[in-house]
mmCIF file of the N, C-alpha and C atoms, coordinates in Angstrom:
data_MODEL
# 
_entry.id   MODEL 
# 
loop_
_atom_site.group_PDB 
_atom_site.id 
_atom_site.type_symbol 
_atom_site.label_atom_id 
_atom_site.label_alt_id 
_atom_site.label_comp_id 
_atom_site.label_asym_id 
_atom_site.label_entity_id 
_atom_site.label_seq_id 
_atom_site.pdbx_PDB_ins_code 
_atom_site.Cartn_x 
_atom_site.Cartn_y 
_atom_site.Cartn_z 
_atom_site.occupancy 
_atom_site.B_iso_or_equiv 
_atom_site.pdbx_formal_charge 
_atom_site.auth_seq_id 
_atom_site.auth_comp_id 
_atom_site.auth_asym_id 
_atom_site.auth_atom_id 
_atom_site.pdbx_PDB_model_num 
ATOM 1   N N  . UNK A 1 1  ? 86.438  114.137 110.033 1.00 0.00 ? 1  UNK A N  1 
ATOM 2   C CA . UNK A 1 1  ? 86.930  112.808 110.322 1.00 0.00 ? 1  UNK A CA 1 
ATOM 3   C C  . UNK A 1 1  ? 86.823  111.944 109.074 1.00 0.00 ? 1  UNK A C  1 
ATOM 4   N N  . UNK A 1 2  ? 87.837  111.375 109.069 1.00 0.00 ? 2  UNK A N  1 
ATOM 5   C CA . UNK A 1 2  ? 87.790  110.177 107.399 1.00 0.00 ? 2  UNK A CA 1 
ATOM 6   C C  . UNK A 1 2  ? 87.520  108.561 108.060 1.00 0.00 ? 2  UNK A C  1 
ATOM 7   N N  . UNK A 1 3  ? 87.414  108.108 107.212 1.00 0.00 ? 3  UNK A N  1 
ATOM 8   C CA . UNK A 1 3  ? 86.529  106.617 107.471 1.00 0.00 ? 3  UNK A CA 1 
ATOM 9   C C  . UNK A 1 3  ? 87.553  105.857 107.100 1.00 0.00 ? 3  UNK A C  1 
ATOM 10  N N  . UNK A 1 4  ? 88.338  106.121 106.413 1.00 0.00 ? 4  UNK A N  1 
ATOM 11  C CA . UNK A 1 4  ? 89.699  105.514 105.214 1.00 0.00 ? 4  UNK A CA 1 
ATOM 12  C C  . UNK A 1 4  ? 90.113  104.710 106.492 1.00 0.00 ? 4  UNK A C  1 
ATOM 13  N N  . UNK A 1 5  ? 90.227  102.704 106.230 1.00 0.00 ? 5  UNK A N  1 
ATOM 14  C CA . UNK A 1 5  ? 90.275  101.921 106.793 1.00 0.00 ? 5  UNK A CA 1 
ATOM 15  C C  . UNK A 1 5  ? 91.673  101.720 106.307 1.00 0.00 ? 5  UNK A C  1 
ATOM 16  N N  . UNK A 1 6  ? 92.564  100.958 107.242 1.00 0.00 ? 6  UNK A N  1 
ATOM 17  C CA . UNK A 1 6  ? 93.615  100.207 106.229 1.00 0.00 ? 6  UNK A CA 1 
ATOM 18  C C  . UNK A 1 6  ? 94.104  99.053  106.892 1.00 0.00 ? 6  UNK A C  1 
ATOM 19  N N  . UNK A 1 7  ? 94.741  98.036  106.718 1.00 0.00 ? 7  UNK A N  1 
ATOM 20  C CA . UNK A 1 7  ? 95.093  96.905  107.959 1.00 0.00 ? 7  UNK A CA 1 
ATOM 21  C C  . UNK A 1 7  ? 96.586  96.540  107.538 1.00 0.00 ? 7  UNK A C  1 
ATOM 22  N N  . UNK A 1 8  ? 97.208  96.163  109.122 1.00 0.00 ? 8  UNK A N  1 
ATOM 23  C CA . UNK A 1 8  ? 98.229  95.998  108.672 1.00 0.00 ? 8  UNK A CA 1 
ATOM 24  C C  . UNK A 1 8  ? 98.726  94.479  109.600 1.00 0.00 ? 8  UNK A C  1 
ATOM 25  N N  . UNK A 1 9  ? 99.261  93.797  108.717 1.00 0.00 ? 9  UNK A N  1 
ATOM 26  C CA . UNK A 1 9  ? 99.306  91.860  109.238 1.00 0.00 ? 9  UNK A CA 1 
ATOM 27  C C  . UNK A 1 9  ? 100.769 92.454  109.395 1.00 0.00 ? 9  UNK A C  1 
ATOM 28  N N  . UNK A 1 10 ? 100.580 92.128  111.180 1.00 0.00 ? 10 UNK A N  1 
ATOM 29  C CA . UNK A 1 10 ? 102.055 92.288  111.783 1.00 0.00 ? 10 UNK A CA 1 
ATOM 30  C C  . UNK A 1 10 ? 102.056 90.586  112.456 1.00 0.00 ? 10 UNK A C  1 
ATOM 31  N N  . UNK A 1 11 ? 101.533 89.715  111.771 1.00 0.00 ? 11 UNK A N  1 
ATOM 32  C CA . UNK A 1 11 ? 101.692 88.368  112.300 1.00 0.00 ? 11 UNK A CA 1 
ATOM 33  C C  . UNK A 1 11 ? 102.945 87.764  112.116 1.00 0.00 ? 11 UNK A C  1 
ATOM 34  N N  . UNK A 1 12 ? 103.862 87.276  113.365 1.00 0.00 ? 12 UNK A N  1 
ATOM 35  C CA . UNK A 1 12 ? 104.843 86.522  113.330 1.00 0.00 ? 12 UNK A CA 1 
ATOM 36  C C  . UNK A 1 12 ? 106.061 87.687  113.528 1.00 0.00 ? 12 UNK A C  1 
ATOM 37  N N  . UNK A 1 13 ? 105.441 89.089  113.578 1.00 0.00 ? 13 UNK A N  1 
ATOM 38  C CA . UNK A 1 13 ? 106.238 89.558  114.342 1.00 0.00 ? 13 UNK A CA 1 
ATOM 39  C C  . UNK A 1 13 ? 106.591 89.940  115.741 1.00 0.00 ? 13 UNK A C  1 
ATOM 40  N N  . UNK A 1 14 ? 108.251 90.039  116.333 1.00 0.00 ? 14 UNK A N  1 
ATOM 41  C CA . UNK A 1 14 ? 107.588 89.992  117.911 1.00 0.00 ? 14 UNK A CA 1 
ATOM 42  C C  . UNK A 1 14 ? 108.429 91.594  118.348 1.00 0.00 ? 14 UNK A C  1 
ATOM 43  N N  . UNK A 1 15 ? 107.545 91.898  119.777 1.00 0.00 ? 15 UNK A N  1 
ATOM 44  C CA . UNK A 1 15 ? 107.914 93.401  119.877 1.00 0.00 ? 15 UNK A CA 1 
ATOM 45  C C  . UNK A 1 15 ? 109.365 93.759  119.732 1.00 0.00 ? 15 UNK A C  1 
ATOM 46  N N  . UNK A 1 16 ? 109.350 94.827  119.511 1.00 0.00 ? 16 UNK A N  1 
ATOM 47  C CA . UNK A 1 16 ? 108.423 95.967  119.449 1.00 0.00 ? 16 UNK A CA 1 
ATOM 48  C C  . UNK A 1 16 ? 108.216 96.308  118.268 1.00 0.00 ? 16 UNK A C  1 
ATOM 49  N N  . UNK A 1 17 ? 108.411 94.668  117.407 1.00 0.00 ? 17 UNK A N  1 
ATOM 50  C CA . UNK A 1 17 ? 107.893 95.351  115.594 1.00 0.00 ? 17 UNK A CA 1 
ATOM 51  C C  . UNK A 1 17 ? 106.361 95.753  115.241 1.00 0.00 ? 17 UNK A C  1 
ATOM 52  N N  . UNK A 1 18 ? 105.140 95.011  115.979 1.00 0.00 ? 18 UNK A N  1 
ATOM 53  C CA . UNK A 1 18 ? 104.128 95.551  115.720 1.00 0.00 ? 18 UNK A CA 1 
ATOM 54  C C  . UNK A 1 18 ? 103.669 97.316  115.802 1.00 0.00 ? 18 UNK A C  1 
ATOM 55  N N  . UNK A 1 19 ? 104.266 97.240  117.216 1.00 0.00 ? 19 UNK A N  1 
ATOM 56  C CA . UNK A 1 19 ? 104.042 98.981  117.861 1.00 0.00 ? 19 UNK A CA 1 
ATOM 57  C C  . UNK A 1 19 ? 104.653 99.254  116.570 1.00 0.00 ? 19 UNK A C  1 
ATOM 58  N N  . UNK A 1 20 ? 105.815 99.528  116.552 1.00 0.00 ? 20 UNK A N  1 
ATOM 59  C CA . UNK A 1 20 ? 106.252 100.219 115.422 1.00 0.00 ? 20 UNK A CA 1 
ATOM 60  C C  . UNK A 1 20 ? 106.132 100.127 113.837 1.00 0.00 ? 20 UNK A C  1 
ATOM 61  N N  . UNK A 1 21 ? 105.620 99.233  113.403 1.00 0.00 ? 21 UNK A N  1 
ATOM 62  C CA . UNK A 1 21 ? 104.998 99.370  112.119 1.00 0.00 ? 21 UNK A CA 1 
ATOM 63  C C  . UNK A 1 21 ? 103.699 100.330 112.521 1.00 0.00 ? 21 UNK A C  1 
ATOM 64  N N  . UNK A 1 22 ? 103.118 100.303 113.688 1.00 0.00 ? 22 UNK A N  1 
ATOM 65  C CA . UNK A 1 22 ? 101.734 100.637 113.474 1.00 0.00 ? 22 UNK A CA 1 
ATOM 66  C C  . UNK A 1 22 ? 101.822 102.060 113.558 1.00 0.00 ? 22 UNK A C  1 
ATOM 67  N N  . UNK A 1 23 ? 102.355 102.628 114.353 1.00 0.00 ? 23 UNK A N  1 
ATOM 68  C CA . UNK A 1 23 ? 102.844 103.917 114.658 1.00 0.00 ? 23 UNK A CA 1 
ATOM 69  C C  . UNK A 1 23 ? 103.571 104.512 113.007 1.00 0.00 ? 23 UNK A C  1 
ATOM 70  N N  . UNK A 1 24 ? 104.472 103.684 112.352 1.00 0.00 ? 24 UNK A N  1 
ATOM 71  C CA . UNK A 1 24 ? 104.925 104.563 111.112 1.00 0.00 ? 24 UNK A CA 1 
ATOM 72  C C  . UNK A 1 24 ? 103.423 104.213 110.188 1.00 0.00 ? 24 UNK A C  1 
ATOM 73  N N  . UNK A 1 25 ? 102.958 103.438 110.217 1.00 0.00 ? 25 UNK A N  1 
ATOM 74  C CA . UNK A 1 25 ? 101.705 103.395 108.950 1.00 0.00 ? 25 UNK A CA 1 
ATOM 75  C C  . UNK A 1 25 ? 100.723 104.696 109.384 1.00 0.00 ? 25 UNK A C  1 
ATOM 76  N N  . UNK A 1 26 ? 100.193 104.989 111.053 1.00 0.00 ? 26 UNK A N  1 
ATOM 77  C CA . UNK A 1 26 ? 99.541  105.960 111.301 1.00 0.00 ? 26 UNK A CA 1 
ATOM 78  C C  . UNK A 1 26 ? 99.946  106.956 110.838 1.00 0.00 ? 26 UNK A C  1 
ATOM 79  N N  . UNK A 1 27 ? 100.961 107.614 111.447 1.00 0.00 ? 27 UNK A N  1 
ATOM 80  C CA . UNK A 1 27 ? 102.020 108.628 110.524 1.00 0.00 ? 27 UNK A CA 1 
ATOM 81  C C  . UNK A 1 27 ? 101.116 109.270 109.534 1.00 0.00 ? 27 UNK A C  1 
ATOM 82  N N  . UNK A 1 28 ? 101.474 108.277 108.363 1.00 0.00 ? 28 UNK A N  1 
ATOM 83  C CA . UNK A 1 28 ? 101.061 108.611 106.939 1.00 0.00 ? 28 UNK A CA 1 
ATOM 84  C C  . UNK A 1 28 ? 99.274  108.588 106.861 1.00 0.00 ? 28 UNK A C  1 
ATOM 85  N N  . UNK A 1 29 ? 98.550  107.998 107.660 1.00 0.00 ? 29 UNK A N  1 
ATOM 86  C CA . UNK A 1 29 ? 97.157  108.146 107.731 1.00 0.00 ? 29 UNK A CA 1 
ATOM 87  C C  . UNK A 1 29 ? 96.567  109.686 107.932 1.00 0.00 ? 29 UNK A C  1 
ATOM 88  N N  . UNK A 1 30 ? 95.587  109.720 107.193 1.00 0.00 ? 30 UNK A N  1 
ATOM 89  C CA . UNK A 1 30 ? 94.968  111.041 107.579 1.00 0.00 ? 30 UNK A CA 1 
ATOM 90  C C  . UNK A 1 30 ? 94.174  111.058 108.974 1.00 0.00 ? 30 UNK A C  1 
ATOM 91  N N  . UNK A 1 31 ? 94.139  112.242 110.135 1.00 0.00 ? 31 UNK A N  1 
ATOM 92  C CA . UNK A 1 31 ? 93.524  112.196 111.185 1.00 0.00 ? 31 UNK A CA 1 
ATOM 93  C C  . UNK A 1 31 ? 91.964  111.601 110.954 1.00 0.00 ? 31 UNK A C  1 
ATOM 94  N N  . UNK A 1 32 ? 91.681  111.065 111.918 1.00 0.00 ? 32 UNK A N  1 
ATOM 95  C CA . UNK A 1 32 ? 90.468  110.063 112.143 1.00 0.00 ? 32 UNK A CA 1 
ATOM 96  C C  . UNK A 1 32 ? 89.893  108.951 111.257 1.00 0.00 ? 32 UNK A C  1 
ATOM 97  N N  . UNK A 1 33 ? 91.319  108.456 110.965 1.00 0.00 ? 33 UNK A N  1 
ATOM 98  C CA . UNK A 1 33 ? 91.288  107.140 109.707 1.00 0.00 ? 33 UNK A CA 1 
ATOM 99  C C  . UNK A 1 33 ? 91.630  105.866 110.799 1.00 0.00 ? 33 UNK A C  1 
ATOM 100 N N  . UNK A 1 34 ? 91.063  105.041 110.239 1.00 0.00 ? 34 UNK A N  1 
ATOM 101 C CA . UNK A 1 34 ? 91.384  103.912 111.709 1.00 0.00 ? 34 UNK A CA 1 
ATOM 102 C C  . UNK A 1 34 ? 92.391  102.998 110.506 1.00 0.00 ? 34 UNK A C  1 
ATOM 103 N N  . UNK A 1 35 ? 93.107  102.064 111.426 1.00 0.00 ? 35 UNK A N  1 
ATOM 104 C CA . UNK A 1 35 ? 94.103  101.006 111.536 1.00 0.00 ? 35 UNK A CA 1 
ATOM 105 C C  . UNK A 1 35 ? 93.743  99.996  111.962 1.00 0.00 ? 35 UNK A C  1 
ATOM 106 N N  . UNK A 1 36 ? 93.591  98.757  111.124 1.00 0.00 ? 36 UNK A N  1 
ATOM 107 C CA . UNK A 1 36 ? 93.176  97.814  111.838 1.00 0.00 ? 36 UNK A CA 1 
ATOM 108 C C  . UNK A 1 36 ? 94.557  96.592  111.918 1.00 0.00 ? 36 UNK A C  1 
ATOM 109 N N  . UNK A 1 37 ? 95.091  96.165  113.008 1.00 0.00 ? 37 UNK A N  1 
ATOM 110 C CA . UNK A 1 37 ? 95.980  95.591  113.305 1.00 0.00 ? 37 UNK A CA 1 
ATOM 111 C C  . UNK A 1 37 ? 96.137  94.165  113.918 1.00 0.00 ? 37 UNK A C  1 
ATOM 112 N N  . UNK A 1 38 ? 96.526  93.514  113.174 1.00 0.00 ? 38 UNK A N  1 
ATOM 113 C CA . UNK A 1 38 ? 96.460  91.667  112.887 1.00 0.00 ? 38 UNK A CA 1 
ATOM 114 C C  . UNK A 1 38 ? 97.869  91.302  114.165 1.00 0.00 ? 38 UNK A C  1 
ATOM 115 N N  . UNK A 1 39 ? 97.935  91.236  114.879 1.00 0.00 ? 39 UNK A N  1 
ATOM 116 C CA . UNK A 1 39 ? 99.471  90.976  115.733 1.00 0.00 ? 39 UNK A CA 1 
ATOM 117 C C  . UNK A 1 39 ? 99.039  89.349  116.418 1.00 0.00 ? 39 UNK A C  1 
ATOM 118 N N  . UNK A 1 40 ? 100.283 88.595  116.595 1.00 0.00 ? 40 UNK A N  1 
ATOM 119 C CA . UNK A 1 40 ? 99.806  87.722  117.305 1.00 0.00 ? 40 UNK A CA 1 
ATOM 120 C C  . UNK A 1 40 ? 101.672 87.213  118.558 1.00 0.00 ? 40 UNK A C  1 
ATOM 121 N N  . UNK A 1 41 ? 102.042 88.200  118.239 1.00 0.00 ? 41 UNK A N  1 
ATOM 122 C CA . UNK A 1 41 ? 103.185 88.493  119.408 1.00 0.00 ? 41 UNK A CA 1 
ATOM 123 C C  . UNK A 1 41 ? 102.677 88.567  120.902 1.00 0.00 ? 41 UNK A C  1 
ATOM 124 N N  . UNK A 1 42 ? 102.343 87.596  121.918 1.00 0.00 ? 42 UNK A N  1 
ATOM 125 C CA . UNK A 1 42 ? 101.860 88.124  123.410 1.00 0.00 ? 42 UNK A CA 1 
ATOM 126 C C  . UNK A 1 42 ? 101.759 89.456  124.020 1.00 0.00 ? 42 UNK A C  1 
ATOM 127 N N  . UNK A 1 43 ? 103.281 89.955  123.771 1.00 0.00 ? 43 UNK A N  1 
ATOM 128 C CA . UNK A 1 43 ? 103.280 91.591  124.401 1.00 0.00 ? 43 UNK A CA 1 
ATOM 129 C C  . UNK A 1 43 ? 102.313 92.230  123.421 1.00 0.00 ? 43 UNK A C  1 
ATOM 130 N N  . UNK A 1 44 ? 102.290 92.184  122.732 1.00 0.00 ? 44 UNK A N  1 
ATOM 131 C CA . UNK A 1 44 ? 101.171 93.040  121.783 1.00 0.00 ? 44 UNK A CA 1 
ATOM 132 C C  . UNK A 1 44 ? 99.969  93.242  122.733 1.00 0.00 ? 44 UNK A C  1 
ATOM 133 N N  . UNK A 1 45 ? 99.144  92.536  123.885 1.00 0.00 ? 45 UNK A N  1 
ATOM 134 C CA . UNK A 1 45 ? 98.492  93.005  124.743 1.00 0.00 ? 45 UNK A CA 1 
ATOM 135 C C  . UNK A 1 45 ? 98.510  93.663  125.385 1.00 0.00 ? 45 UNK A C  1 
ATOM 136 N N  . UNK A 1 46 ? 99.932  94.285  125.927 1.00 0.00 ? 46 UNK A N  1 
ATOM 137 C CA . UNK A 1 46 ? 100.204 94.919  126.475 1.00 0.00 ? 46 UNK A CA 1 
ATOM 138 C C  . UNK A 1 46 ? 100.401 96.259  125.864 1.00 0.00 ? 46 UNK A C  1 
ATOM 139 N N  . UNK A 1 47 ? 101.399 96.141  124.771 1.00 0.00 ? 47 UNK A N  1 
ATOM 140 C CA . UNK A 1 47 ? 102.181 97.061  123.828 1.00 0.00 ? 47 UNK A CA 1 
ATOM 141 C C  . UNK A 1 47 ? 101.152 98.255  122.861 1.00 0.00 ? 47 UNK A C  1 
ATOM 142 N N  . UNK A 1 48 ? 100.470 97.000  122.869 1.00 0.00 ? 48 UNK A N  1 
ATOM 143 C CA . UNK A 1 48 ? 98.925  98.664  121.881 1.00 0.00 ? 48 UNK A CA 1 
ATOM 144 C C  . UNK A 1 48 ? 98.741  99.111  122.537 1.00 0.00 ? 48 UNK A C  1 
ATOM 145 N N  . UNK A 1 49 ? 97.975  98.752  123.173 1.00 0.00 ? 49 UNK A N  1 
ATOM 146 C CA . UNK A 1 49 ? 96.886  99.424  124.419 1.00 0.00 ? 49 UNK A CA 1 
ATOM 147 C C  . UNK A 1 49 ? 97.567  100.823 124.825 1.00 0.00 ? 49 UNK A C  1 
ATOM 148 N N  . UNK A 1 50 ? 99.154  100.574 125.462 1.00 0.00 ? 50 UNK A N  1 
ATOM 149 C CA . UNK A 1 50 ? 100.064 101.334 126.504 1.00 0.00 ? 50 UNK A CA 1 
ATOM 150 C C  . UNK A 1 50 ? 100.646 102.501 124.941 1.00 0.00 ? 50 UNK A C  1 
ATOM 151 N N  . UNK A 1 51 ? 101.067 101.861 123.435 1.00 0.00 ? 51 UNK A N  1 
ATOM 152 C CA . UNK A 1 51 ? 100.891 103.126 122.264 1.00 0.00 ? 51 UNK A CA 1 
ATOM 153 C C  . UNK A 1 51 ? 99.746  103.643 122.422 1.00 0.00 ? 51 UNK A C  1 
ATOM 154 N N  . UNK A 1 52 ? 98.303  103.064 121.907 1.00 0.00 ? 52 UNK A N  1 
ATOM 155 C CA . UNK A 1 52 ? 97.670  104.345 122.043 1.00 0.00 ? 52 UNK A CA 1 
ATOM 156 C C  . UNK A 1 52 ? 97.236  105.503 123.104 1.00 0.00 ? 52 UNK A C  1 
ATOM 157 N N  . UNK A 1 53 ? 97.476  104.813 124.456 1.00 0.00 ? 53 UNK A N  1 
ATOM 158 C CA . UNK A 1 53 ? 97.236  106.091 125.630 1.00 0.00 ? 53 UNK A CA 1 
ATOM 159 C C  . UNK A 1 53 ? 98.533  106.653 125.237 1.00 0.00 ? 53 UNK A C  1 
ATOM 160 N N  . UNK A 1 54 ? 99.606  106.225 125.398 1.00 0.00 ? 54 UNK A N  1 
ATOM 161 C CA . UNK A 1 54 ? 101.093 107.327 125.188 1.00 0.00 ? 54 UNK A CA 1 
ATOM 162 C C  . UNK A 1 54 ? 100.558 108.617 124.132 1.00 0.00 ? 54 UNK A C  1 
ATOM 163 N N  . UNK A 1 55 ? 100.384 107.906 122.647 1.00 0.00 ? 55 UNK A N  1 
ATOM 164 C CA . UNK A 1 55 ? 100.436 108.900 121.457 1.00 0.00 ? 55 UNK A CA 1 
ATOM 165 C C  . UNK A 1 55 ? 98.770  109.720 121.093 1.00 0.00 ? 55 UNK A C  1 
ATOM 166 N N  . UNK A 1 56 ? 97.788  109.361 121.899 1.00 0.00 ? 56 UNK A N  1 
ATOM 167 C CA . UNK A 1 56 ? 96.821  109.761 121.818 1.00 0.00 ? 56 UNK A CA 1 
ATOM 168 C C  . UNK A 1 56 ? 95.891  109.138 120.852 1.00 0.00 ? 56 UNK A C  1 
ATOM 169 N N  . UNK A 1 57 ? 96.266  108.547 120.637 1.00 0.00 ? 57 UNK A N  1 
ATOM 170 C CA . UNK A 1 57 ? 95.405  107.437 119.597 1.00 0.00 ? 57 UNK A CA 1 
ATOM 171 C C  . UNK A 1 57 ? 94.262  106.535 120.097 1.00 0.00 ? 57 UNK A C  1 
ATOM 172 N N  . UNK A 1 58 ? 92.379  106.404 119.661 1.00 0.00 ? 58 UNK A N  1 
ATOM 173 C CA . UNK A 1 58 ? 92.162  105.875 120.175 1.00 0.00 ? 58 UNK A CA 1 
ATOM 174 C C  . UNK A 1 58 ? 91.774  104.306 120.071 1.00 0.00 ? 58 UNK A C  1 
ATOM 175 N N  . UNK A 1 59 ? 92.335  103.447 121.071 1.00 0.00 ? 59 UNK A N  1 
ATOM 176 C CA . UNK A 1 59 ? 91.952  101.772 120.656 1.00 0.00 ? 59 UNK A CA 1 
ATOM 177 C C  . UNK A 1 59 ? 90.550  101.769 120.996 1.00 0.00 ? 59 UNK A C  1 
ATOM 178 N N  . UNK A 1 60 ? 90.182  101.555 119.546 1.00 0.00 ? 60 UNK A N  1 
ATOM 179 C CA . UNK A 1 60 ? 88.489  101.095 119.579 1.00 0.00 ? 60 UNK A CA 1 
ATOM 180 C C  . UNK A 1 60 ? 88.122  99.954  119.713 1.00 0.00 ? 60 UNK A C  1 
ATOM 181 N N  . UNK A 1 61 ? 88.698  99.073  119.844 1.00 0.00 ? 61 UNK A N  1 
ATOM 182 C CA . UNK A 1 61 ? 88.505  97.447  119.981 1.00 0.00 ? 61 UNK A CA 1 
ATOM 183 C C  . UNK A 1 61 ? 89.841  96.730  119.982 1.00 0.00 ? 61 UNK A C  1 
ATOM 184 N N  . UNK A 1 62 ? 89.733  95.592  120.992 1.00 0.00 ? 62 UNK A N  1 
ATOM 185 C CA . UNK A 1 62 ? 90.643  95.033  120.988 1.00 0.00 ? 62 UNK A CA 1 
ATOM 186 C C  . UNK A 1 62 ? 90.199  93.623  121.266 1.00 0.00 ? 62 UNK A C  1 
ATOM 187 N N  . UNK A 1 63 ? 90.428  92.469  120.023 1.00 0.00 ? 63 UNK A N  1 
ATOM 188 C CA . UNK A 1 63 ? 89.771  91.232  120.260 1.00 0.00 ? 63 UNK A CA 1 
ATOM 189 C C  . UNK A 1 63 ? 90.892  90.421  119.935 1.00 0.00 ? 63 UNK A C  1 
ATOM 190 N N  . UNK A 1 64 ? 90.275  88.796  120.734 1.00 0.00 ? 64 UNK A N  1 
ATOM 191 C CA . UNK A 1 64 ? 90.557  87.440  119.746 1.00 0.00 ? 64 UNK A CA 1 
ATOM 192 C C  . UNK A 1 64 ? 90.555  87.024  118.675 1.00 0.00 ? 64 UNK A C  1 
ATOM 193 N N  . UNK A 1 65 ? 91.029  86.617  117.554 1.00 0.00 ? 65 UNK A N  1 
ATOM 194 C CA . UNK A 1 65 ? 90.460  86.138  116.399 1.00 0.00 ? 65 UNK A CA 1 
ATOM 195 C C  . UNK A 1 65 ? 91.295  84.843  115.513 1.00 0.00 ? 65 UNK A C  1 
ATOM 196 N N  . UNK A 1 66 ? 91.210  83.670  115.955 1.00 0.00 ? 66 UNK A N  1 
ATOM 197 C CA . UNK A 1 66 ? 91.870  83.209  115.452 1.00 0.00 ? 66 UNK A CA 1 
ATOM 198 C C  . UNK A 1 66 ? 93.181  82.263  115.314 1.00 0.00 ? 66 UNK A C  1 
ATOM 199 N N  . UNK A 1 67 ? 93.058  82.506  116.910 1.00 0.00 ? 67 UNK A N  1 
ATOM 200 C CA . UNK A 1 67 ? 94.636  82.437  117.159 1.00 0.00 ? 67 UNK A CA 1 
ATOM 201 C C  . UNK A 1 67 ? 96.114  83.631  117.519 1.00 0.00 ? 67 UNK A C  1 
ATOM 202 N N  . UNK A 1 68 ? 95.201  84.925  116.980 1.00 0.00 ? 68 UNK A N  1 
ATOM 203 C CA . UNK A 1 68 ? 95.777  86.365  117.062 1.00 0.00 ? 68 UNK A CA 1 
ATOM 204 C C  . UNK A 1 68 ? 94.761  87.164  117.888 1.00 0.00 ? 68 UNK A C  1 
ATOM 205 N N  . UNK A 1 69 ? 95.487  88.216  117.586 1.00 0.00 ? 69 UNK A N  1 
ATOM 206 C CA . UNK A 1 69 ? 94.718  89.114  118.353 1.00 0.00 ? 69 UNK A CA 1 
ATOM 207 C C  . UNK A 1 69 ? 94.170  90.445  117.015 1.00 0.00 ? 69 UNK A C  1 
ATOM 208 N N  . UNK A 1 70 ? 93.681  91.152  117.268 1.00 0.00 ? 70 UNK A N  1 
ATOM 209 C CA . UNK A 1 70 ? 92.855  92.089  116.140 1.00 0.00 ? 70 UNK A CA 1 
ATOM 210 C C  . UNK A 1 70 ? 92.787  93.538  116.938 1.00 0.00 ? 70 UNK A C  1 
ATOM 211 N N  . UNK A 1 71 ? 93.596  94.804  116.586 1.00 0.00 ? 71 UNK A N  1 
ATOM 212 C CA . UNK A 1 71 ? 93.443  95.734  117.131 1.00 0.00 ? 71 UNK A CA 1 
ATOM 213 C C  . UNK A 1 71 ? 92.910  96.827  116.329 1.00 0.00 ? 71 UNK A C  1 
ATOM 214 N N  . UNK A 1 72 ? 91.493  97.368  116.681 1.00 0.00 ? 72 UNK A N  1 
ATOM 215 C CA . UNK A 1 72 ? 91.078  98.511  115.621 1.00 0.00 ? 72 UNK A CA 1 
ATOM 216 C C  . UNK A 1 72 ? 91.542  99.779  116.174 1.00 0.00 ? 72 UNK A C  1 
ATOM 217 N N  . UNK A 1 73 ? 92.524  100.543 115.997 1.00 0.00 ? 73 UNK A N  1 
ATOM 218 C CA . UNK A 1 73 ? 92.671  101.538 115.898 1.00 0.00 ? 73 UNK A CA 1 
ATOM 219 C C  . UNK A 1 73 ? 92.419  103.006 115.072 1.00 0.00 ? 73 UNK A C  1 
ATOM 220 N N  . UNK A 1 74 ? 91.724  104.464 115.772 1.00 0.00 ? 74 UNK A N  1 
ATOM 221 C CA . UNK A 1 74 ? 91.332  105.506 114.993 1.00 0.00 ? 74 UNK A CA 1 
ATOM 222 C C  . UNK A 1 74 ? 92.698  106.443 115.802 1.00 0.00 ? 74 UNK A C  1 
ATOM 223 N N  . UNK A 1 75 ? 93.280  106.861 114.558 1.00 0.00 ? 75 UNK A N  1 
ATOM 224 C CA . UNK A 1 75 ? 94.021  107.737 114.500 1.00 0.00 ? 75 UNK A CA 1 
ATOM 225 C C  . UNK A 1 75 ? 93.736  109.174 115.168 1.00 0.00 ? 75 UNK A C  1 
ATOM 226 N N  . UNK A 1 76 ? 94.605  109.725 115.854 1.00 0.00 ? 76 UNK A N  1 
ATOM 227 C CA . UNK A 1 76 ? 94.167  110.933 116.710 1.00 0.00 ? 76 UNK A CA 1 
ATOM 228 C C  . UNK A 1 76 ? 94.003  112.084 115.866 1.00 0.00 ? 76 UNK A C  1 
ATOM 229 N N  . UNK A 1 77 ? 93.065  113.424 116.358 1.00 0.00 ? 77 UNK A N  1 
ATOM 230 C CA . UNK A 1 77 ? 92.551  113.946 115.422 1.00 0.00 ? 77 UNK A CA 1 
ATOM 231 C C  . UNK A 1 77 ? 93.545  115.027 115.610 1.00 0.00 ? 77 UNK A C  1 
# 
């Protein structure tokens, strides 16, 4: 498992651009590298959560911060 963090500011975008930036940045991540994801689109509460059960990915946290929301995601192994 790799530790290799990376974040990606999907602020001010609205769905389904977050899912999908986050999904092509994982892609290129090595298995068990987490994603940490800045969204502040509403569906985005909905929209991670429902990517990572679909693609197997797991959401390790999902908070407030700010005015946004903050999604830590670890890439499936």
């Amino acid at each position: 498992m790799s530790n290799q963090t990376e974040t990606l500011d999907a602020l001010g975008l609205l769905c389904p651009l977050p899912v999908l930036k986050a999904r092509k940045r994982l892609k290129s991540m090595p298995a068990g590298a987490v994603l940490k994801v800045l969204a502040d689109d509403p569906a985005a509460v909905i929209d991670v959560p429902h990517f990572c059960m679909e693609s197997g990915h797991r959401l390790l946290s999902q908070e407030e911060s700010d005015g946004h929301q903050v999604y830590i995601i670890q890439k499936s192994v």
